[in-house]
N, CA, C and O atoms as a CHARMM CRD file, in Angstrom:
* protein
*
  280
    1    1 UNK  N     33.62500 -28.85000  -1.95100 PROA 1      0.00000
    2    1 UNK  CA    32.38200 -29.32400  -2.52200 PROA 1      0.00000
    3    1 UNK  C     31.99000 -28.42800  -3.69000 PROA 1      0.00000
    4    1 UNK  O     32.11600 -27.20500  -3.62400 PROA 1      0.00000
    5    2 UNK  N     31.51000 -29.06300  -4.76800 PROA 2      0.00000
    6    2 UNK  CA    31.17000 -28.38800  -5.87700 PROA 2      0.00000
    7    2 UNK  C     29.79700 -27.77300  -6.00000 PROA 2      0.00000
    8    2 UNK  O     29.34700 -27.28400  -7.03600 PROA 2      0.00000
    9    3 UNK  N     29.12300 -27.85300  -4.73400 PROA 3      0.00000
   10    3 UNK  CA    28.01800 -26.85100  -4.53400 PROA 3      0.00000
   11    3 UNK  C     28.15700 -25.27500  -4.21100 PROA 3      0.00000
   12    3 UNK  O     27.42200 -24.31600  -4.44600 PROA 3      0.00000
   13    4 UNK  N     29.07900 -25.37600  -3.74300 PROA 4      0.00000
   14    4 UNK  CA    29.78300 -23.83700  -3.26500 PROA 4      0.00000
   15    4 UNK  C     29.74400 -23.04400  -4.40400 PROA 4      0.00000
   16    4 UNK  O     29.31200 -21.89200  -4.43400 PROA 4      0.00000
   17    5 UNK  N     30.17300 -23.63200  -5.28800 PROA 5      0.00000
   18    5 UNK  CA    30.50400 -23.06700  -7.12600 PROA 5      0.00000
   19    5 UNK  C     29.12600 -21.95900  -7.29100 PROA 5      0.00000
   20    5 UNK  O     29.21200 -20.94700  -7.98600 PROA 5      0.00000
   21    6 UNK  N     28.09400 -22.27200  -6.66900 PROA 6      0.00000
   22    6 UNK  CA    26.79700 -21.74500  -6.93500 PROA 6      0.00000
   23    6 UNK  C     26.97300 -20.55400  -6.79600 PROA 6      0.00000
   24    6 UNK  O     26.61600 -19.90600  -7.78000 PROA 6      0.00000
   25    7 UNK  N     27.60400 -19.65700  -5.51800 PROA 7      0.00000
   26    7 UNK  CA    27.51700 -18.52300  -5.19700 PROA 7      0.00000
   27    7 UNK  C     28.56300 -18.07200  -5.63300 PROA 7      0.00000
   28    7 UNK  O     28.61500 -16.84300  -5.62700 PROA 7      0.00000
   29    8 UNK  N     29.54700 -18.66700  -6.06700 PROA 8      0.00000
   30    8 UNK  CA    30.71700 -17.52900  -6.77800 PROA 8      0.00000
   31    8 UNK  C     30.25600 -17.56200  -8.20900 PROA 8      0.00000
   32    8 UNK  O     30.98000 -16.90400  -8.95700 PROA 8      0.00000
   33    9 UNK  N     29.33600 -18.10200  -8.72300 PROA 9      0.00000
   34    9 UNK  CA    28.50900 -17.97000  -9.98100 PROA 9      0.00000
   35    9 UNK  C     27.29600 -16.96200 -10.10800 PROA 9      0.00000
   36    9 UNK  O     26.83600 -16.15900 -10.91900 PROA 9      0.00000
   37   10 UNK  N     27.07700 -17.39200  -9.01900 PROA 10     0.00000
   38   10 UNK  CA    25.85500 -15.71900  -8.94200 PROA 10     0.00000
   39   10 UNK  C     26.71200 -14.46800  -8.71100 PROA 10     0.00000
   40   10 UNK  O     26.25900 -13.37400  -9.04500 PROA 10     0.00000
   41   11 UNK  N     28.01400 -14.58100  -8.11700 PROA 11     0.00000
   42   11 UNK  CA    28.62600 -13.54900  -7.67000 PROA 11     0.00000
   43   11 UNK  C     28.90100 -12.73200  -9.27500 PROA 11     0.00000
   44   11 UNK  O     28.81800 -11.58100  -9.70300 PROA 11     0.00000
   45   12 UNK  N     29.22300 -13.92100  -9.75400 PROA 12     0.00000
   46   12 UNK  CA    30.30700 -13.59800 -11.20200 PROA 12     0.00000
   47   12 UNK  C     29.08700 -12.79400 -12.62300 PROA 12     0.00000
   48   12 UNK  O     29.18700 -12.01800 -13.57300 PROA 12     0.00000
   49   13 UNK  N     28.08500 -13.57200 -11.96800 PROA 13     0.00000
   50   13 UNK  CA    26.66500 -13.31600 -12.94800 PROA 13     0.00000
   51   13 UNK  C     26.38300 -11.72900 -12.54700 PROA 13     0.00000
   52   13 UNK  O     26.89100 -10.94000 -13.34400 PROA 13     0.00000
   53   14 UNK  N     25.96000 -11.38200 -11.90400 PROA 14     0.00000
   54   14 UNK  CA    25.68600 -10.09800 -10.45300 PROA 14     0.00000
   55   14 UNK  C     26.79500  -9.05100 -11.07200 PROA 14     0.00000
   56   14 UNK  O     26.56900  -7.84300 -11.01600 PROA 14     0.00000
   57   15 UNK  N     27.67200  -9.42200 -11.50100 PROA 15     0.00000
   58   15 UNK  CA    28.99000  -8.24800 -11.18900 PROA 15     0.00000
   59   15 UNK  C     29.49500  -8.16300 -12.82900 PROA 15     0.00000
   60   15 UNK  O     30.33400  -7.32800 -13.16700 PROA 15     0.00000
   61   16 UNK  N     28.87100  -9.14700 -13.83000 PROA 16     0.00000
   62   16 UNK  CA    29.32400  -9.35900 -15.55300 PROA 16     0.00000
   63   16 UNK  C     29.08800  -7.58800 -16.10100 PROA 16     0.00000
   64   16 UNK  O     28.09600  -6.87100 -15.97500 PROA 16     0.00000
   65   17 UNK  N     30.35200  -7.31400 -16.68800 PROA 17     0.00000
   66   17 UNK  CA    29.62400  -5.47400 -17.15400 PROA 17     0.00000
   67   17 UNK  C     28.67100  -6.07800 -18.43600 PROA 17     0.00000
   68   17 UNK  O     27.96700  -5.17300 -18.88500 PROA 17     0.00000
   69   18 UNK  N     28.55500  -6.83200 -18.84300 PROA 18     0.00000
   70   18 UNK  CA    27.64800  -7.51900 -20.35300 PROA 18     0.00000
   71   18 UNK  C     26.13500  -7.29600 -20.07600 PROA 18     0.00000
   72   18 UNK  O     25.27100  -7.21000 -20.94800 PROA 18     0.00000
   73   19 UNK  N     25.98000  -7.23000 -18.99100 PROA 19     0.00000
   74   19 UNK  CA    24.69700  -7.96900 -18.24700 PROA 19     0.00000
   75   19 UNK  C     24.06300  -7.06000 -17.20500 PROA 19     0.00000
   76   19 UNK  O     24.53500  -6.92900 -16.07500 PROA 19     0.00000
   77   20 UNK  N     23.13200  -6.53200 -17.57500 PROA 20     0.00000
   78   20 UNK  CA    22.15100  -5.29900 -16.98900 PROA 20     0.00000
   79   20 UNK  C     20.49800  -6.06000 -16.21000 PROA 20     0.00000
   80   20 UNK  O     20.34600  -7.28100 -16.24000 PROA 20     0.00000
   81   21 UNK  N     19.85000  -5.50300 -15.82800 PROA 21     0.00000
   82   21 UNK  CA    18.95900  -5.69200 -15.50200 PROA 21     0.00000
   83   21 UNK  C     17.61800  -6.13600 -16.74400 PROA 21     0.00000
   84   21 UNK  O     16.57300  -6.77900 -16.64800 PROA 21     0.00000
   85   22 UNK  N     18.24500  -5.47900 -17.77200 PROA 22     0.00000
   86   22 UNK  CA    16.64900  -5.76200 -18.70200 PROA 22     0.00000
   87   22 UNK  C     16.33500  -7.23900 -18.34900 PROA 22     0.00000
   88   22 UNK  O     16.88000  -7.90100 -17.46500 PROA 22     0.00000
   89   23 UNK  N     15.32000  -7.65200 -19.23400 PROA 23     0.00000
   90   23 UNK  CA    14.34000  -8.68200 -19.49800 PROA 23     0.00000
   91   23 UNK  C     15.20600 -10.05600 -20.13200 PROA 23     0.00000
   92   23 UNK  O     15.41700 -11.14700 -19.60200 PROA 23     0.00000
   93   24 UNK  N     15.58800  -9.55600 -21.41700 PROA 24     0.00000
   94   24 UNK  CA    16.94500 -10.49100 -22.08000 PROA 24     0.00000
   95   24 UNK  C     17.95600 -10.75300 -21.42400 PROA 24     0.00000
   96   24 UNK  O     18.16400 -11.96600 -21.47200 PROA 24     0.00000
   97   25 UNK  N     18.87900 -10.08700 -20.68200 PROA 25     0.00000
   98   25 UNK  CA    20.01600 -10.21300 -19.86500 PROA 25     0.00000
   99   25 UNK  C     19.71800 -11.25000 -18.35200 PROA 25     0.00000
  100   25 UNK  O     20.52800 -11.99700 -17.80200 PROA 25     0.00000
  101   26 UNK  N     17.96500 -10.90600 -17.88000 PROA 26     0.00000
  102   26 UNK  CA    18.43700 -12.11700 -17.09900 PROA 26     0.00000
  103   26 UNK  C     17.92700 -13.33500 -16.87800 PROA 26     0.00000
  104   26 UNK  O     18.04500 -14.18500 -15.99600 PROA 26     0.00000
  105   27 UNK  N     16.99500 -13.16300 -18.45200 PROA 27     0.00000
  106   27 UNK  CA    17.16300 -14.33700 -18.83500 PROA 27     0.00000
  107   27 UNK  C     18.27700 -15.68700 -19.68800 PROA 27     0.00000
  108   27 UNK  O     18.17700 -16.87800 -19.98200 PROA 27     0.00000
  109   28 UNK  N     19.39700 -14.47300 -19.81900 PROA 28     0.00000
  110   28 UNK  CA    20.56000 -15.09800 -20.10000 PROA 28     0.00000
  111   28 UNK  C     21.27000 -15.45900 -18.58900 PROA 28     0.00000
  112   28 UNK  O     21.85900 -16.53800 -18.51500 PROA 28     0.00000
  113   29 UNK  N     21.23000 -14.62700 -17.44600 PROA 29     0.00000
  114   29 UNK  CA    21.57300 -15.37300 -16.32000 PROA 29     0.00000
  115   29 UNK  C     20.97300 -16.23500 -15.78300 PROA 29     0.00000
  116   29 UNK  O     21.36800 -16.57200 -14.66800 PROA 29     0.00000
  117   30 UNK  N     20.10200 -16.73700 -16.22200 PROA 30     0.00000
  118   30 UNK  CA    18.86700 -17.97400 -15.51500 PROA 30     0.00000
  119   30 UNK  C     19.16300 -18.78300 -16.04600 PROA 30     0.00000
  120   30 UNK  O     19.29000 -19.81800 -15.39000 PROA 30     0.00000
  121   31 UNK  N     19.45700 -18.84400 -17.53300 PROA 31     0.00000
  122   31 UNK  CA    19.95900 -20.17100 -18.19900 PROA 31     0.00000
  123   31 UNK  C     21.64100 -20.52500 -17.98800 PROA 31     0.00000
  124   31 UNK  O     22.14200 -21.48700 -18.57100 PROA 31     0.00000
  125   32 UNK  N     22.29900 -19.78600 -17.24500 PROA 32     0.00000
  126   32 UNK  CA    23.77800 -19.92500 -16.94700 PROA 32     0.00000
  127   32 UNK  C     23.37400 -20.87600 -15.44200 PROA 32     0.00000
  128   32 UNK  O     23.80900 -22.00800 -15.23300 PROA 32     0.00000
  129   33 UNK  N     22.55800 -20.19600 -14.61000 PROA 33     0.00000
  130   33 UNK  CA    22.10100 -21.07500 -13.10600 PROA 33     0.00000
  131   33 UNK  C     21.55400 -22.60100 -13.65800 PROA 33     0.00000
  132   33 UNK  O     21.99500 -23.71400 -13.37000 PROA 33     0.00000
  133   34 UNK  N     20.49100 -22.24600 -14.50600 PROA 34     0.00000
  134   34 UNK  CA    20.03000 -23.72400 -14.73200 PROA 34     0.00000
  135   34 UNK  C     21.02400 -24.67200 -15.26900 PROA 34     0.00000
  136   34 UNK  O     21.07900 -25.80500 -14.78900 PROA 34     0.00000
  137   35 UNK  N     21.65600 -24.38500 -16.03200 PROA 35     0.00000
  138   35 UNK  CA    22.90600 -25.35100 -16.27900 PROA 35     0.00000
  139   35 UNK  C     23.38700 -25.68500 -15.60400 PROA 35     0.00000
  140   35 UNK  O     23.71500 -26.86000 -15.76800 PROA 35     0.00000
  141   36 UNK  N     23.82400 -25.05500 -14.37500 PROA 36     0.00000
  142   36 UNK  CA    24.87700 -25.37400 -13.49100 PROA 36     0.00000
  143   36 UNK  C     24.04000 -26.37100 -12.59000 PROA 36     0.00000
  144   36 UNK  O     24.43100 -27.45700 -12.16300 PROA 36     0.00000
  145   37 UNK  N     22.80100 -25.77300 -12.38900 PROA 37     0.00000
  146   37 UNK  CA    21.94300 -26.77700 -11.46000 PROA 37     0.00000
  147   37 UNK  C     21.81400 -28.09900 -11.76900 PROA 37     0.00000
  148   37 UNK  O     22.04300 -29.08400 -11.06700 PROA 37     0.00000
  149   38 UNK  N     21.23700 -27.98000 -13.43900 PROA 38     0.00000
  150   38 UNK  CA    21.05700 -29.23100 -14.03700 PROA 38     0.00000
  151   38 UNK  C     22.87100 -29.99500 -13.83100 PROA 38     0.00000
  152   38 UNK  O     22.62000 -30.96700 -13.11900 PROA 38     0.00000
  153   39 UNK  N     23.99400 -30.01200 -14.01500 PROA 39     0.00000
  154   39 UNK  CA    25.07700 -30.45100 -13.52300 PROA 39     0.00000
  155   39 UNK  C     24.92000 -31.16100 -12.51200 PROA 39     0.00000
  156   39 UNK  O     24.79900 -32.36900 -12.30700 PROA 39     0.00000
  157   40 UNK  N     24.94700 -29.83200 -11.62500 PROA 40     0.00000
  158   40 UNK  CA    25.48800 -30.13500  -9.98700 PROA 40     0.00000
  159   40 UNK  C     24.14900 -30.95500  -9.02900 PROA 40     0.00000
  160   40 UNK  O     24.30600 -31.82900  -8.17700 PROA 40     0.00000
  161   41 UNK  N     23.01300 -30.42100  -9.43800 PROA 41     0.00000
  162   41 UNK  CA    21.68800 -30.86800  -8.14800 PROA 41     0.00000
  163   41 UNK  C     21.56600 -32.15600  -8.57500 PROA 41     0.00000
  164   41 UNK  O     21.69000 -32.69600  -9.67400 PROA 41     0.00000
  165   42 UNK  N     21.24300 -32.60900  -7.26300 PROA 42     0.00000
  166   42 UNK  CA    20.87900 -34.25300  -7.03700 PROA 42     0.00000
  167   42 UNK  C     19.79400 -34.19900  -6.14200 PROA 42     0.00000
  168   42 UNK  O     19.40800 -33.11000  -5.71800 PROA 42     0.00000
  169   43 UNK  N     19.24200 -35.29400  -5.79600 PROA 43     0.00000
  170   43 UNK  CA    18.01500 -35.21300  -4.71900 PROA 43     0.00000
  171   43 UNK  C     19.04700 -35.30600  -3.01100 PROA 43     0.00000
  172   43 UNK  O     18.65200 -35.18700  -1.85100 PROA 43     0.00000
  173   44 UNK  N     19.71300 -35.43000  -3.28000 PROA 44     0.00000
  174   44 UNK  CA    20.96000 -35.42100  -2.23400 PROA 44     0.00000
  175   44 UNK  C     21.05200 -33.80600  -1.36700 PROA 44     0.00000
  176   44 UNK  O     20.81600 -33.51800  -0.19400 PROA 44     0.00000
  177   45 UNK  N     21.58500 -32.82100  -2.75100 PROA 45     0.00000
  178   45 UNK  CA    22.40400 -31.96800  -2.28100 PROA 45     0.00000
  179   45 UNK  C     21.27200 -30.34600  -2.86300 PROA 45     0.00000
  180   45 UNK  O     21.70800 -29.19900  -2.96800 PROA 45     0.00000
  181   46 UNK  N     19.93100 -30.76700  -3.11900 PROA 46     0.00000
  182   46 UNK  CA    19.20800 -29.81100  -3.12500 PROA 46     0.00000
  183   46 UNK  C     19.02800 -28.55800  -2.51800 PROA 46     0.00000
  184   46 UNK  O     19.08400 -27.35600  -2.77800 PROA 46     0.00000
  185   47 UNK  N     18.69900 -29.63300  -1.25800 PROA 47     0.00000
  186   47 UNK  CA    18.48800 -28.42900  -0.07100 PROA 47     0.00000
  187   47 UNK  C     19.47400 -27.80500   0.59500 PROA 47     0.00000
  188   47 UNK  O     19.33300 -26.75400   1.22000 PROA 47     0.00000
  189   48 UNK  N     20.66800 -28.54500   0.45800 PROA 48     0.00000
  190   48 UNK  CA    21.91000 -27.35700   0.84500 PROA 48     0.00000
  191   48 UNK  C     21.94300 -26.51700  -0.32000 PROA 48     0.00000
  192   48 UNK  O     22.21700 -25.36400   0.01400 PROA 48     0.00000
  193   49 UNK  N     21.71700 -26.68600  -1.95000 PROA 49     0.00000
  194   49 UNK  CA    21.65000 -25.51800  -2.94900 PROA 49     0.00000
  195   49 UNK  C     21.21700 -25.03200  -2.60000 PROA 49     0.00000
  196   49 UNK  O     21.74900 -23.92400  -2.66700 PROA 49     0.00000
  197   50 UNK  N     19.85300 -24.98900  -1.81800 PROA 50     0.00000
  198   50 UNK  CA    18.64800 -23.68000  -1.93100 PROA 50     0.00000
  199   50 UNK  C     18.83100 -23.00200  -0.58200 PROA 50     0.00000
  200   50 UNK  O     18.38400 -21.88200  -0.33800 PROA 50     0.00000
  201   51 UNK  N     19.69900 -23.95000   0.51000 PROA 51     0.00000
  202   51 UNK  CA    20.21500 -22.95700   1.78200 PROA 51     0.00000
  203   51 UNK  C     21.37200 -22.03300   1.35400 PROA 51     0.00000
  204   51 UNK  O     21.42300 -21.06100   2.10900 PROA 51     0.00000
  205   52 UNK  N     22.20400 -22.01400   0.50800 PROA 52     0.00000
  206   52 UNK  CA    23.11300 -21.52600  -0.02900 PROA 52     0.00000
  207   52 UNK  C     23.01400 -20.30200  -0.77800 PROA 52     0.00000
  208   52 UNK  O     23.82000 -19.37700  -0.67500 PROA 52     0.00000
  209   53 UNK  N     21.83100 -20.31600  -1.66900 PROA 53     0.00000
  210   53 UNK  CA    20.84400 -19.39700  -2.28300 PROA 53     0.00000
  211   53 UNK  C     20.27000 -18.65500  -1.44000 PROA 53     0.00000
  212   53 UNK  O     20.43100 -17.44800  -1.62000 PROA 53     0.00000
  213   54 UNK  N     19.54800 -19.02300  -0.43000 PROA 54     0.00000
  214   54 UNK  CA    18.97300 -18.62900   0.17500 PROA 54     0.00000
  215   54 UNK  C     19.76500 -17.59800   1.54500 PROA 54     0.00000
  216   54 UNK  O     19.15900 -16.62000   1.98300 PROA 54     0.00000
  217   55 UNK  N     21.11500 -17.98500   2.07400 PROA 55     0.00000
  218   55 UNK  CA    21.79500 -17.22500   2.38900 PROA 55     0.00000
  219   55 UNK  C     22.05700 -16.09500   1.51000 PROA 55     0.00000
  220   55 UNK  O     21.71800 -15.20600   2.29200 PROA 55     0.00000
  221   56 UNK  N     22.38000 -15.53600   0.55100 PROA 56     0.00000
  222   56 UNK  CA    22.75600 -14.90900  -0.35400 PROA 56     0.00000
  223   56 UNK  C     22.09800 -13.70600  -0.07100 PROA 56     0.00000
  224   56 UNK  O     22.77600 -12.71500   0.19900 PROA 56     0.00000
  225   57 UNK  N     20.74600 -13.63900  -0.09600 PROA 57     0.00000
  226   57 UNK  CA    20.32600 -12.87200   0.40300 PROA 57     0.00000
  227   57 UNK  C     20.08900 -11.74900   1.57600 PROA 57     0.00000
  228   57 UNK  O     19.39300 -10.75400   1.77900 PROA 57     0.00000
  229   58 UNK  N     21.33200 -12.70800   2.36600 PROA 58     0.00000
  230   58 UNK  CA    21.36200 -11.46600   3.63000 PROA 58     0.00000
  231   58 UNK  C     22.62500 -10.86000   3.70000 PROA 58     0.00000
  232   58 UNK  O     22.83600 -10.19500   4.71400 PROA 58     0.00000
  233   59 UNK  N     23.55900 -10.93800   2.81400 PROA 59     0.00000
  234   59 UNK  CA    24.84700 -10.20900   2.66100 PROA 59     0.00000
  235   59 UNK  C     24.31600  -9.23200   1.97600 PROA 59     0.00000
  236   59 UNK  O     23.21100  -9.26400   1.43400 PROA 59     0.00000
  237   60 UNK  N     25.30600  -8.07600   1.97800 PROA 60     0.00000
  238   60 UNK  CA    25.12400  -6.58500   1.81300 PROA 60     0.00000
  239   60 UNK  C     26.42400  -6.84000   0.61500 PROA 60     0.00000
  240   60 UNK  O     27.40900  -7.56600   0.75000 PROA 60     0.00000
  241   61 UNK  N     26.05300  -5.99700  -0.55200 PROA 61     0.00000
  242   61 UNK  CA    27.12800  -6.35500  -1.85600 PROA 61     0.00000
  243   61 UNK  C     28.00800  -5.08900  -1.70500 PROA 61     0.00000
  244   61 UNK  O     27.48500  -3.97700  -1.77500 PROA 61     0.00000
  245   62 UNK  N     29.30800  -5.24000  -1.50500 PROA 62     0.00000
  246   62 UNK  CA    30.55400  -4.18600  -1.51700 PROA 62     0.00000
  247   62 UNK  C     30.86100  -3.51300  -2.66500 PROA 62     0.00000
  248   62 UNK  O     31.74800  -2.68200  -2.86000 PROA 62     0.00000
  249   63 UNK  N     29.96700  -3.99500  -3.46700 PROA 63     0.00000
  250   63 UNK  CA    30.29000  -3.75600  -4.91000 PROA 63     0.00000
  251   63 UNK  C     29.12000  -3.04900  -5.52400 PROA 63     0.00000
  252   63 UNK  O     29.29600  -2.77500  -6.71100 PROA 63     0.00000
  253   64 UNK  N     28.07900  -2.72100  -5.06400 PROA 64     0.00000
  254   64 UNK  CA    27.17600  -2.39800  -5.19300 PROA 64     0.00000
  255   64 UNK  C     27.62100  -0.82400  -5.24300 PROA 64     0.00000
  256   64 UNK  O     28.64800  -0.40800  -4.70600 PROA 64     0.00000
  257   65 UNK  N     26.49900   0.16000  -6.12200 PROA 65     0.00000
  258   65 UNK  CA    26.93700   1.49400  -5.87500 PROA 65     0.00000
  259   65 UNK  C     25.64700   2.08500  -4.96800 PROA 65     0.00000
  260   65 UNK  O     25.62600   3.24400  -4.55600 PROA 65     0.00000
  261   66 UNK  N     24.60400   1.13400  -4.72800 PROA 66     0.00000
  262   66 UNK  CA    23.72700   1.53900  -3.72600 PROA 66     0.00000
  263   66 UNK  C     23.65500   1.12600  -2.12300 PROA 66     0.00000
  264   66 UNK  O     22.84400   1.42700  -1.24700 PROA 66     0.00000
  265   67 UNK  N     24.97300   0.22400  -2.11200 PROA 67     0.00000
  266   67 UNK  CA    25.09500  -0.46300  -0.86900 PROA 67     0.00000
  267   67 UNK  C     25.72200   0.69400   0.26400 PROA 67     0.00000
  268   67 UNK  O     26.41800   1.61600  -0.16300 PROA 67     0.00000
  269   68 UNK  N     25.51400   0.60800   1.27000 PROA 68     0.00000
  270   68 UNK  CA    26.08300   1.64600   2.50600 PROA 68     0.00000
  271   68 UNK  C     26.71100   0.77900   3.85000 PROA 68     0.00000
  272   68 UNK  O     26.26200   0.35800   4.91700 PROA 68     0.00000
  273   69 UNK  N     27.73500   0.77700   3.29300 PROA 69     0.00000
  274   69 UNK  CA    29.26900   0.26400   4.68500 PROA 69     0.00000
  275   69 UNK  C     28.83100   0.82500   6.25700 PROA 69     0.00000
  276   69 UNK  O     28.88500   2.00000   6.62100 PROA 69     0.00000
  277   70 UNK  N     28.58200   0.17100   6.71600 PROA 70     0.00000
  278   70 UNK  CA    28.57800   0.57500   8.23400 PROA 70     0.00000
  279   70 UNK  C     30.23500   1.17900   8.51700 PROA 70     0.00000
  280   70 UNK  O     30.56200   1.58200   9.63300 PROA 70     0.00000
């Protein structure tokens, strides 16, 4: 399913060396999501986007240099 695409896009957004935290940078990643949304969302497959999103949030990033490995 081409909803999945969502989180290896945030993954890819999250991890870009181009792309820092300022103000400009993520508003250049918001307009990379909205595109993809505008694509992919339907009144169909919304709410699995935003469960999908919304998972995201409880993984711990391996890639992170502030993250701590059990």
């Amino acid at each position: 399913m081409i909803e999945y695409a969502l989180v290896y896009l945030i993954h890819i957004i999250a991890h870009h060396p181009d792309y820092s935290t300022d103000l400009k940078d993520l508003q250049y990643s918001a307009l990379y999501i909205e595109f993809f949304l505008e694509a992919v969302a339907t009144a169909e497959n919304v709410s699995f986007l935003y469960s999908l999103a919304a998972q995201l949030k409880e993984y711990r990033d391996l890639y992170s240099t502030d993250s701590h490995v059990c």
